[in-house]
VMD Tcl script that draws the C-alpha trace (Angstrom):
set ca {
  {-54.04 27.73 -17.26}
  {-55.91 28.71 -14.49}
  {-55.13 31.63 -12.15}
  {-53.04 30.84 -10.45}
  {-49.64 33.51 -7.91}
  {-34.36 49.40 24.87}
  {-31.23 50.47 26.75}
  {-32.18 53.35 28.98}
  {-29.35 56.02 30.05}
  {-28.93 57.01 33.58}
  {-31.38 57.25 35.87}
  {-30.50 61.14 36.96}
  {-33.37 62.22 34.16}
  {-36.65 60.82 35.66}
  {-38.56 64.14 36.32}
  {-37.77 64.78 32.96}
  {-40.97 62.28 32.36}
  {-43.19 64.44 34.18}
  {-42.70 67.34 31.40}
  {-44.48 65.08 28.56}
  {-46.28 67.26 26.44}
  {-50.17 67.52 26.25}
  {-49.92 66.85 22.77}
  {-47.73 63.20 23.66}
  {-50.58 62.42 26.13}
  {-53.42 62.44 24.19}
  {-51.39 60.50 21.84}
  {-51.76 57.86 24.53}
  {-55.28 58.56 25.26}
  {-55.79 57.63 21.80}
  {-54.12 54.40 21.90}
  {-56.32 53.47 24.84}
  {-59.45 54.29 23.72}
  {-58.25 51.99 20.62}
  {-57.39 49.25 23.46}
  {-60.34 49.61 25.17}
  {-62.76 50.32 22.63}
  {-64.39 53.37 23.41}
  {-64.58 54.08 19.71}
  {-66.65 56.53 17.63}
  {-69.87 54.67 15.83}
  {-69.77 51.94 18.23}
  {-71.75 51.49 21.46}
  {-69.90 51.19 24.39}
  {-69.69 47.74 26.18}
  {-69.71 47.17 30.04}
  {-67.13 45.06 31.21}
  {-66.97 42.85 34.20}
  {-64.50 44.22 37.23}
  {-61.46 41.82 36.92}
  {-61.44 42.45 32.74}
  {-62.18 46.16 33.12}
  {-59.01 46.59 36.10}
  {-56.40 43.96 33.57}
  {-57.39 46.22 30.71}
  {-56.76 49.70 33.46}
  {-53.41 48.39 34.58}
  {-51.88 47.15 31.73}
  {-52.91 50.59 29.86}
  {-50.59 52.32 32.48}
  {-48.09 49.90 32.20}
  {-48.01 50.65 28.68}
  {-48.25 54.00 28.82}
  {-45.42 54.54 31.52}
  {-43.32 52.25 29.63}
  {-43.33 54.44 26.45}
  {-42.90 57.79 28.55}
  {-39.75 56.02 30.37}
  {-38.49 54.85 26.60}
  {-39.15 58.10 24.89}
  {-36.82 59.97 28.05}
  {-34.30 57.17 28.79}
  {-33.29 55.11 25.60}
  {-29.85 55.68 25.07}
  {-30.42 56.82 21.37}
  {-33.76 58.90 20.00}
  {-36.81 56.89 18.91}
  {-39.40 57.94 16.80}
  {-42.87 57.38 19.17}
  {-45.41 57.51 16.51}
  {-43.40 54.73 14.79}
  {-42.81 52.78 17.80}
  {-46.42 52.63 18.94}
  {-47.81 51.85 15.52}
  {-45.20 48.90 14.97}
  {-47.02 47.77 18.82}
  {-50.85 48.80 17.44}
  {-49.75 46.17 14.49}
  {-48.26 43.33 15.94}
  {-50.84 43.38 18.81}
  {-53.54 43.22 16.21}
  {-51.50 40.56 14.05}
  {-52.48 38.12 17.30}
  {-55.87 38.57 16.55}
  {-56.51 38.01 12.94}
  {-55.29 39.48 9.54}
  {-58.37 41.49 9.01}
  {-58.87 43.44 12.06}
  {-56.70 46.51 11.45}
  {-55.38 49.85 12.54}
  {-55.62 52.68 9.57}
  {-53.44 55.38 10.07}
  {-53.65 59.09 8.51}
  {-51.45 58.21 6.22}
  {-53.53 54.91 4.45}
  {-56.88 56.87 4.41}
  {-56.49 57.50 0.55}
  {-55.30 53.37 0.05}
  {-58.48 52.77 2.54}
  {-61.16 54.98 0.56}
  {-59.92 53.10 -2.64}
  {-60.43 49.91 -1.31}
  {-63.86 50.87 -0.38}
  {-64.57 53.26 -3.17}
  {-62.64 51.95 -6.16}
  {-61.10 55.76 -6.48}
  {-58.10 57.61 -5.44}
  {-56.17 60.62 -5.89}
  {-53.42 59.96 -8.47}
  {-51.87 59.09 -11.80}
  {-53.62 55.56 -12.64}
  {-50.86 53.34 -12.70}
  {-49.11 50.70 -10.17}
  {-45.73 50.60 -9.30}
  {-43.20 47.43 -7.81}
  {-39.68 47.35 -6.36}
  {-37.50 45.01 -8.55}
  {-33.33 45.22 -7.20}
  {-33.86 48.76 -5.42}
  {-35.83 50.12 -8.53}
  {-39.02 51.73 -8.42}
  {-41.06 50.26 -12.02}
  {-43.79 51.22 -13.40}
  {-45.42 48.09 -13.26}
  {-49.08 48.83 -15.19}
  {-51.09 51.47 -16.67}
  {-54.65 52.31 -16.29}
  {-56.21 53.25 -19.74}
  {-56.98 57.02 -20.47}
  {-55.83 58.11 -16.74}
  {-52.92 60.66 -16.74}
  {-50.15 58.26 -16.52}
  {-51.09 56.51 -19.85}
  {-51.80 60.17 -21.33}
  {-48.77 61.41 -21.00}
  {-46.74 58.44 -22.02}
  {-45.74 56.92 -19.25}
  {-45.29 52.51 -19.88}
  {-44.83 49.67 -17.71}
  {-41.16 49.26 -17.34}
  {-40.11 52.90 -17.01}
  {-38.05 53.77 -13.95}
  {-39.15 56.30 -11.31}
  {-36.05 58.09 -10.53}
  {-37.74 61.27 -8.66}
  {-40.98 62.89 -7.60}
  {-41.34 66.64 -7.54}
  {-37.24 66.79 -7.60}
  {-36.69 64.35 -4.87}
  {-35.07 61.39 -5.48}
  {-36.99 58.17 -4.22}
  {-33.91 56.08 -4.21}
  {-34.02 53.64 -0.67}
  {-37.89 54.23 -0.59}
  {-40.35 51.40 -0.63}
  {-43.31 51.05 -2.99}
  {-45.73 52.64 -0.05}
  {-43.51 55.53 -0.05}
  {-43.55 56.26 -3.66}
  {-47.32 55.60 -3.58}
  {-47.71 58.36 -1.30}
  {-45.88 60.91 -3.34}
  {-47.95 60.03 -6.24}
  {-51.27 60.13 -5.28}
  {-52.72 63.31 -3.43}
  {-55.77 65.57 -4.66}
  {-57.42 65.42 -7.96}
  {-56.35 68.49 -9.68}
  {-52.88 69.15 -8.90}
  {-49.52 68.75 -10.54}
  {-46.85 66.20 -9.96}
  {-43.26 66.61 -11.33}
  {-42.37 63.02 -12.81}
  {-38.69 61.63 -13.49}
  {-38.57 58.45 -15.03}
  {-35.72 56.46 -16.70}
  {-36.27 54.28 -20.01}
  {-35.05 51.22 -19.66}
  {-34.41 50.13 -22.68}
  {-32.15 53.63 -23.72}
  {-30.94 54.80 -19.86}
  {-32.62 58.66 -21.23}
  {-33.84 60.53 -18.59}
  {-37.42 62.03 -19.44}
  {-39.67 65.28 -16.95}
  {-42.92 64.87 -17.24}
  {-45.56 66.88 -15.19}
  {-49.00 65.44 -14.71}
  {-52.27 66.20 -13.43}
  {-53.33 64.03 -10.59}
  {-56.93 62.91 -11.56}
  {-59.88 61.05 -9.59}
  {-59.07 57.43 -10.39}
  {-62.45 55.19 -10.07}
  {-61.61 51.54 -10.62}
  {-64.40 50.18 -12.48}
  {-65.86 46.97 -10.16}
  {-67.19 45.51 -13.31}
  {-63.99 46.37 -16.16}
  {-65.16 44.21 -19.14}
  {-68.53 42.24 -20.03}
  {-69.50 41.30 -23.54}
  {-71.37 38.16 -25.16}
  {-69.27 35.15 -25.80}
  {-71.49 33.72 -28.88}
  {-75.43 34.07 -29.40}
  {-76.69 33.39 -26.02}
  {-74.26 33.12 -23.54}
  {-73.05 36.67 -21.76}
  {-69.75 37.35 -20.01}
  {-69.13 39.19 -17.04}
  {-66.36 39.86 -14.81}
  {-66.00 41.50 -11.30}
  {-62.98 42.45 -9.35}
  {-64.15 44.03 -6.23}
  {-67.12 44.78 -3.96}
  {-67.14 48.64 -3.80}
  {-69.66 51.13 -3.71}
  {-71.68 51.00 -6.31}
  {-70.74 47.44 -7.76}
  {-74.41 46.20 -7.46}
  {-75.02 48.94 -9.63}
  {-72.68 48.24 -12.46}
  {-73.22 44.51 -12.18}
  {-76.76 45.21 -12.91}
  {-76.20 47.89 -15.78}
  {-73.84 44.41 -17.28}
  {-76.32 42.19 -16.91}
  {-79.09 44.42 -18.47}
  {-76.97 45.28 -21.34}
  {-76.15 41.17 -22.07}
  {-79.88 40.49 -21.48}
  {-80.79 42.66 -24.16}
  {-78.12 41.42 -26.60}
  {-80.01 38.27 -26.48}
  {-78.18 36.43 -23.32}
  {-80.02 33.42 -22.23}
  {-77.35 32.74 -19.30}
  {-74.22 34.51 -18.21}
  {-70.75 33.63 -16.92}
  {-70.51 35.72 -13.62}
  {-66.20 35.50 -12.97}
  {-65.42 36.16 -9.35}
  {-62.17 34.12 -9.32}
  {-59.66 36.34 -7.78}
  {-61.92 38.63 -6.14}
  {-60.87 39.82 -2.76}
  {-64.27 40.88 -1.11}
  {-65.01 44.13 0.20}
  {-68.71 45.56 1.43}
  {-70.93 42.82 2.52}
  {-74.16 45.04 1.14}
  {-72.69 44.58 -2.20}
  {-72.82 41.24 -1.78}
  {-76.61 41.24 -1.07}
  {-77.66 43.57 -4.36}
  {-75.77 41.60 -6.72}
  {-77.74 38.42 -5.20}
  {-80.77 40.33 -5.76}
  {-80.40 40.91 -9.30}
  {-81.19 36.59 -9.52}
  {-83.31 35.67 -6.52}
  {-86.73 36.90 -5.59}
  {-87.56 39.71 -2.96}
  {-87.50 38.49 0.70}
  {-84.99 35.95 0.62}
  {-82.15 35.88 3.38}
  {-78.78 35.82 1.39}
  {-76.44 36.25 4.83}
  {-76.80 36.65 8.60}
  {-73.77 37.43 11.21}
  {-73.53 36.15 14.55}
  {-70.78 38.05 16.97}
  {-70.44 38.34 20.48}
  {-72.74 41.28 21.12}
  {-76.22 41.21 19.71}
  {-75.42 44.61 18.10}
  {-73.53 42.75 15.54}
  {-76.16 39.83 15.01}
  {-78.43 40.46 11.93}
  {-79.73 38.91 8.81}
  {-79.79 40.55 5.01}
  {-82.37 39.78 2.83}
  {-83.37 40.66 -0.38}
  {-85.28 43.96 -0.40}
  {-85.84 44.46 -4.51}
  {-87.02 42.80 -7.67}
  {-84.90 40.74 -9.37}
  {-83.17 41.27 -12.83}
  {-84.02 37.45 -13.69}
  {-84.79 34.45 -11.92}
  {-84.54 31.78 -13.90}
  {-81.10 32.62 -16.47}
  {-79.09 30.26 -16.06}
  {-75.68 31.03 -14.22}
  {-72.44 29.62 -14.09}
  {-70.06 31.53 -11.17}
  {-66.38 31.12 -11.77}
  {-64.33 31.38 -8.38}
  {-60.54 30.27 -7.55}
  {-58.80 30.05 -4.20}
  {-57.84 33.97 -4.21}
  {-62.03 34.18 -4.62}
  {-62.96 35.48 -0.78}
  {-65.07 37.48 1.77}
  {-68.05 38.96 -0.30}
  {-67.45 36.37 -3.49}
  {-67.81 33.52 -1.08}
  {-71.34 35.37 0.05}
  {-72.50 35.17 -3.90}
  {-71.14 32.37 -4.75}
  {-71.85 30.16 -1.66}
  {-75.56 31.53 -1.36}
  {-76.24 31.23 -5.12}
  {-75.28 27.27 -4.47}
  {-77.18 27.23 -1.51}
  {-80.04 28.55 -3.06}
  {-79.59 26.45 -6.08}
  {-79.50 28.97 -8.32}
  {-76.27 28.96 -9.94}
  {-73.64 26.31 -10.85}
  {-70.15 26.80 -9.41}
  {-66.53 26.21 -11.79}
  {-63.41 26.27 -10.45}
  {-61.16 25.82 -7.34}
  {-62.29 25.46 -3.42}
  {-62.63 29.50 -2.23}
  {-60.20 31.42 0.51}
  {-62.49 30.84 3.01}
  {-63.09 34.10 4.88}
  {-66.14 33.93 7.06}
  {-65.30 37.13 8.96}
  {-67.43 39.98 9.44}
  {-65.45 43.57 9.63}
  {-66.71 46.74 10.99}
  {-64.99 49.91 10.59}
  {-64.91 52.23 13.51}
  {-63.52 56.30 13.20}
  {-60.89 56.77 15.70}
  {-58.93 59.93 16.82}
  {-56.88 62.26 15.03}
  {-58.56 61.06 11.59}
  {-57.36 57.21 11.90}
  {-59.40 54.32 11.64}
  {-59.77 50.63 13.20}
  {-61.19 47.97 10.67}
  {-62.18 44.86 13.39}
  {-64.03 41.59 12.93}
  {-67.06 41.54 14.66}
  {-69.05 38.57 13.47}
  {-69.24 35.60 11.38}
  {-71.04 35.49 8.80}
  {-73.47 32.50 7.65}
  {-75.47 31.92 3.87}
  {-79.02 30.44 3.55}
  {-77.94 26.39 4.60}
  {-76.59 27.56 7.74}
  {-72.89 26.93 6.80}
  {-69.58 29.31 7.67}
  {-67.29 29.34 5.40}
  {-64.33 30.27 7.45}
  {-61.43 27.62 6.74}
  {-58.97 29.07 9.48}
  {-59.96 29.25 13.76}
  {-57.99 32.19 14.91}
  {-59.17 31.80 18.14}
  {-57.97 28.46 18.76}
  {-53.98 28.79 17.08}
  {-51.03 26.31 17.36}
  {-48.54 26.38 20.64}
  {-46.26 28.10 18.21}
  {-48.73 30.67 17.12}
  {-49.60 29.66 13.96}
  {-53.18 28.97 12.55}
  {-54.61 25.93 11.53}
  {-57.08 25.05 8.49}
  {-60.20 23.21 10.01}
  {-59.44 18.90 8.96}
  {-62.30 17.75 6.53}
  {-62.33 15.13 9.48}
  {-64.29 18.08 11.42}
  {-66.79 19.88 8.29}
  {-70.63 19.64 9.08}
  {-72.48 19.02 5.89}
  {-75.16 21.26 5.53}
  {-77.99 20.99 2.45}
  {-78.71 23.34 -0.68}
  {-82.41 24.20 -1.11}
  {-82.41 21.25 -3.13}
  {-81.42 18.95 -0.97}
  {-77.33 18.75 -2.20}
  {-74.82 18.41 0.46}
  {-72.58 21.21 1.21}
  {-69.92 21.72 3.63}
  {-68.47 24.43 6.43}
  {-65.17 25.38 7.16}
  {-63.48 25.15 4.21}
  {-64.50 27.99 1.31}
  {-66.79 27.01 -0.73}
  {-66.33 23.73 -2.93}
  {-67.21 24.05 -6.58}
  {-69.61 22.59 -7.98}
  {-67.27 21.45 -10.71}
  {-63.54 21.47 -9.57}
  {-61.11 22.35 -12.14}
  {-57.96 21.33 -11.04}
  {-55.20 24.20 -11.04}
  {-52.15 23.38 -12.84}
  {-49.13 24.08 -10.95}
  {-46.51 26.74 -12.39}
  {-43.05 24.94 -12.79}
  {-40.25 26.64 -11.24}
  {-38.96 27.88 -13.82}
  {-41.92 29.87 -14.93}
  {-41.60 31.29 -11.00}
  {-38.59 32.36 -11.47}
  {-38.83 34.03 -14.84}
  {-41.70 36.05 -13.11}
  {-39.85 36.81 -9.86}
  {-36.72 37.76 -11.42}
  {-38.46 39.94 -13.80}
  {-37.42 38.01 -16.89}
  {-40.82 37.90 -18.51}
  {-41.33 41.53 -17.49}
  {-38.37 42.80 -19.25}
  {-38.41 40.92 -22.16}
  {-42.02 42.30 -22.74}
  {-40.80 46.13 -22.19}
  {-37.89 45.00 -25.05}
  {-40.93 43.47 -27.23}
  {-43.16 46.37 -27.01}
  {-40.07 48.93 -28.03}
  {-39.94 46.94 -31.52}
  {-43.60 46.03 -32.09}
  {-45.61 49.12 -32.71}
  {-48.81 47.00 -32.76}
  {-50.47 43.91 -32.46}
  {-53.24 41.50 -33.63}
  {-56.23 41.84 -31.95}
  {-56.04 40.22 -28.74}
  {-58.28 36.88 -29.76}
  {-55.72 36.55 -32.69}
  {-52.62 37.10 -31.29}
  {-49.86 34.16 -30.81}
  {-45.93 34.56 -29.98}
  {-44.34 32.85 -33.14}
  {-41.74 30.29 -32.27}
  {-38.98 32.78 -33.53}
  {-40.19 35.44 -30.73}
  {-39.88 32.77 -28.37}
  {-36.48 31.46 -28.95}
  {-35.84 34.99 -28.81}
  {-37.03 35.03 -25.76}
  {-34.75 31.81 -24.64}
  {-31.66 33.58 -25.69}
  {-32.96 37.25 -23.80}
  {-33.24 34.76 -20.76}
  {-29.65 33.48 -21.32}
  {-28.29 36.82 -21.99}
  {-29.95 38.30 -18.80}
  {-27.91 35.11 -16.98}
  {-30.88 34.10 -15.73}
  {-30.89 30.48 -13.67}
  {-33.30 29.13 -10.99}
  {-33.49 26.62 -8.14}
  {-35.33 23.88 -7.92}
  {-36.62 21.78 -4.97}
  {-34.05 19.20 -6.75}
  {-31.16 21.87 -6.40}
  {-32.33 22.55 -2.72}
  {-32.10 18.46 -1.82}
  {-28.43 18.25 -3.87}
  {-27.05 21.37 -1.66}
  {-28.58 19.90 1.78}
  {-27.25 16.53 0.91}
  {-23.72 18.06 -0.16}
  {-23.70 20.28 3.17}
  {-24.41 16.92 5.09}
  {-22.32 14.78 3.32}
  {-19.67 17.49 4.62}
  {-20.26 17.39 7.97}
  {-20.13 13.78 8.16}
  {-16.76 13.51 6.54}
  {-18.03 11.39 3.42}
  {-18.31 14.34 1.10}
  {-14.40 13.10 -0.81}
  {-15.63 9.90 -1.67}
  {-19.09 11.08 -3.13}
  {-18.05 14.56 -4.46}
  {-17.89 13.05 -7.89}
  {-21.49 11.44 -7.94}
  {-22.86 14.79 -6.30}
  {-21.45 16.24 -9.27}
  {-22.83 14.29 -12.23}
  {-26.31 14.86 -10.38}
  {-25.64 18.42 -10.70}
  {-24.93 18.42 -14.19}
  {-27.25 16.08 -15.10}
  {-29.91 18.24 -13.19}
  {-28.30 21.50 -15.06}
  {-28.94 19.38 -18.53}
  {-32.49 18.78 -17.40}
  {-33.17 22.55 -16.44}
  {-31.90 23.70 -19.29}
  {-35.02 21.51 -21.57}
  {-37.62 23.44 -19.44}
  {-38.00 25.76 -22.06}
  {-39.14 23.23 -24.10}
  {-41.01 21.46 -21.59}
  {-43.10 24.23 -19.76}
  {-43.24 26.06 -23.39}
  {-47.00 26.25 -23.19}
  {-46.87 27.67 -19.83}
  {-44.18 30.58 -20.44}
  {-45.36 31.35 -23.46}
  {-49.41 31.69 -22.12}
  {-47.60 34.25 -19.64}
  {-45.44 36.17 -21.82}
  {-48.56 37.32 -24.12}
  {-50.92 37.57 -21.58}
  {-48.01 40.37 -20.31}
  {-47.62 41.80 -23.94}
  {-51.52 41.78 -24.58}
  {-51.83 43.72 -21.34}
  {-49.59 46.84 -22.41}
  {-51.77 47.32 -26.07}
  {-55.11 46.66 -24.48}
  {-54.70 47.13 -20.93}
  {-56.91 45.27 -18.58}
  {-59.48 44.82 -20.41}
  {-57.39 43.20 -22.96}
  {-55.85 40.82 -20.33}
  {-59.22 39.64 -19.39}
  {-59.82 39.28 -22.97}
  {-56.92 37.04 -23.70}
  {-58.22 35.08 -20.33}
  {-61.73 34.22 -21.82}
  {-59.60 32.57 -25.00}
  {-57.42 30.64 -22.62}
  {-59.42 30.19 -19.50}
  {-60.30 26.11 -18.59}
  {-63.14 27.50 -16.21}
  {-64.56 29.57 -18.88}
  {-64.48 26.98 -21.37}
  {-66.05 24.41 -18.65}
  {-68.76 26.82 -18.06}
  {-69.73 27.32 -21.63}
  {-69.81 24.04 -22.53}
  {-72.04 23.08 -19.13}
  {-74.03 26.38 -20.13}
  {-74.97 24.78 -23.54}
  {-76.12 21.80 -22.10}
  {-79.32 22.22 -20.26}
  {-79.66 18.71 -18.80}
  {-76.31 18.67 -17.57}
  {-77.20 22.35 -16.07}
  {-80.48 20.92 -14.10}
  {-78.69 17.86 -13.57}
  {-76.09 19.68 -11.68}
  {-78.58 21.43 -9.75}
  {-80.74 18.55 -8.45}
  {-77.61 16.87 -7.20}
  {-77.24 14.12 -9.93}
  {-74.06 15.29 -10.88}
  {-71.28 17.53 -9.65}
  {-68.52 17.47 -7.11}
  {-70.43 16.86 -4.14}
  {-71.28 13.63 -5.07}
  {-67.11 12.71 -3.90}
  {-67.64 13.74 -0.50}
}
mol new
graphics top color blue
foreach p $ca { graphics top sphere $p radius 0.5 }
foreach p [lrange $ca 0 end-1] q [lrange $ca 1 end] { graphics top cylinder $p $q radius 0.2 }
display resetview
């Protein structure tokens, strides 16, 4: 299966506004150097008159209209949350990626840029007003001192986190490598209350988790993020598989958010020569305009490649994917890309904050963005648009294969996604699978090995009957169309004189949603052990049990081990493309 899921008071207090504090107004000067970009690391633009007074006056405006709100509203406001709820939505108009980074996210921002953190090495989720440990990071403190998926956080240094959301929590959990947390979890399973105290660690993500050789020649490698230093351990992978004999490698980017565009351009280096142009930006100032080429020697020119990407594969895994097809150079499996073809620049601000804003485009070696959504140009109602196939450009590979813009980047061999059926949604959602897991772990001290390991049919009608027990039911688009036409039928009198037909649907419908089991068996039960593998072997035991299971991986081995279909691919004799 692939991857898939203001009243003010009276009037008498105006010269209170004129005591604002110094510390208030540079608050404010803050927020308009944000607005107008006078920002640390970045050169200052000139503006023409009319743009330079609109941005002048409506900076006052905004700034009297916060000193009148923090005096007059009738109850007290909070002005650091008020103005970052305005920073946020003003940004939101923009575009998704363009960002204001607080104090208070500098530890979530150096992970995403670093791969390391303060903390415990473990994830947490809010299911029903609970705080669950949701997954373990293998031998970080969390996992060292016992802690599973499924416990429940009840307090953090003797203060309860009841009513706090998961960015809360996270806060009170991570903080400087070194020192000592006071941990109160609940197990599930029993209700017992058990202390722990753990030492906060430096958690460093690995980029590159797992790699190893699928049979004689063919190496497997997967990477889940574009931090510092990923080039590096992509190329450390790739030399190890080399010299255990791999003649090509699976390079799995499906699911891969992005991150640092230079990243991007090493790990192309490691398979095309010095002095070739991987990317270039174009944005509205020349500052931002620039190309990146190759500056190194390669690892290996000539292995052959096949790139696994999905739709979650974006920003920097659309740069190696889409300029490895441009350049010919590698074949790509799976499903059409995100489609982010936005450049971000990260600028210091005041007061230790931050402001993450797109700057650019970006553009690989036939010319072609990638970006499938125009923020610039949105709906009357606000919303965004993806570009109509009507309106791609075809663009060419080095070889002469046609490729296209706006969109992600097309596969080179689709493999079509199979929806999840709603029940398996709901299982995950209501934390059925979850649970049942936590219960299935307390009674199974281990395992087979994670290549070996099935769910009998006995675990799984025990896990029918934990469903049952747990009163689990779901709706389905079919339940959504019975209630609309029941609520119709209502309001149009006739609902007497079809009550009983609207009835039999919904029992024959309840009949039929009780044989999903049965019918999406394949689909639960790929889920449920993927979740069990995960808590024995961790992550690199879920992307173990992937590899087994995966229909990209299993395309690209088999188009790996044929070498004609490989070049034929390449040339532009076979392949996707050929639809369009």
């Amino acid at each position: 299966m692939g991857r898939t899921w203001l009243r003010p008071r009276a009037l008498n207090n105006i010269n209170m506004l004129k005591k604002i504090s110094i510390k208030t107004k540079r608050l404010f000067i803050a927020i308009g150097l944000i607005l107008l970009g006078g920002i640390a690391g970045i050169s200052l633009v000139s503006f023409d008159d009319n743009k330079d007074f609109e941005l002048t006056k409506n900076l006052d405006i905004y700034y009297n209209l916060i000193k009148n709100l923090n005096t007059l509203y009738v109850d007290n406001i909070e002005p650091g949350k008020l103005i970052q709820t305005s920073i946020d939505e003003m940004l939101k108009s923009l575009d998704p990626y363009t960002v204001y980074i607080p104090e208070s996210k500098m530890e979530d921002f150096k992970f995403m840029t670093t791969g390391e953190y303060g903390g415990l090495g473990a994830s947490i989720k809010d299911f029903d007003g609970k705080m669950i440990i949701a997954e373990v990071y293998e031998n970080f403190p969390a996992q060292k001192s016992g802690i599973v998926p499924g416990d429940i956080i009840v307090a953090i240094d003797g203060k309860n986190v009841e009513g706090k959301t998961t960015d809360q929590v996270s806060e009170l959990l991570k903080g400087q490598s070194g020192t000592s947390i006071m941990l109160r979890v609940k197990k599930p399973l029993t209700n017992s209350l058990v202390e722990k105290k753990i030492t906060r660690e430096q958690i460093k993500i690995e980029s590159v988790p797992y790699y190893s050789m699928i049979d004689k020649e063919i190496g497997y490698m997967v990477l889940t993020g574009f931090t510092e230093n990923s080039g590096e351990e992509v190329k450390k992978a790739l030399l190890t598989l080399k010299g255990k004999g791999a003649k090509s490698i699976i390079f799995d980017l499906r699911d891969n958010p992005g991150g640092l565009l230079m990243e991007s351009i090493k790990i192309c280096n490691l398979f095309v020569p010095k002095g070739r142009e991987i990317v270039s930006t174009k944005g509205k100032y020349s500052m931002h305009n620039a190309n990146y080429i190759t500056t190194d020697l390669p690892i290996d020119t000539t292995i052959a490649i096949a790139v696994l990407v999905s739709n979650g594969s974006a920003s920097a895994s659309e740069i190696v994917s889409g300029s490895l097809q441009d350049l010919d150079r590698a074949v790509i499996i799976g499903n059409r890309t995100y489609g982010k073809g936005l450049v971000q620049t990260t600028c210091d601000l005041t007061y230790n904050t931050k402001l993450k804003v797109t700057t650019a485009k970006y553009y690989i070696p036939s010319g072609r963005c990638i970006q499938a959504l125009d923020y610039s140009h949105r709906n009357k109602d606000g919303s965004v648009g993806k570009i109509p196939d009507s309106l791609l450009t075809e663009f060419k590979t080095k070889n002469g294969r046609s490729v296209f813009d706006g969109g992600g980047i097309l596969p080179d061999i689709e493999t079509k996604e199979e929806d999840a059926a709603s029940v398996v949604i709901e299982l995950i959602e209501k934390n059925i699978i979850f649970d049942y897991v936590t219960k299935y772990c307390a009674s199974h001290k281990t395992i087979d090995s994670v290549e070996h390991f099935e769910m009998s049919n006995y675990d799984y009608e025990d896990f029918i009957n934990f469903a049952k027990s747990k009163h689990f039911d779901f709706e389905t688009e079919t339940d959504s169309k019975i209630k609309t036409l029941e609520d119709e039928a209502k309001k149009e009198n006739y609902f007497n004189s079809v009550k009983s037909e609207i009835d039999a649907l919904k029992r024959k419908i309840a009949l039929e949603k009780n044989n999903d089991y049965s019918k999406h068996k394949d689909q639960i039960k790929e889920i449920i052990e993927l979740e069990i593998v995960s808590r024995y072997f961790y992550q690199k035991g879920r992307i173990r049990y992937d590899i087994g299971h995966s229909r990209e991986v299993k395309k690209a081995i088999e188009i790996l081990r044929n070498k004609s279909r490989y070049q034929a691919i390449l040339s532009g004799k076979e392949g996707t493309h050929l639809k369009k």
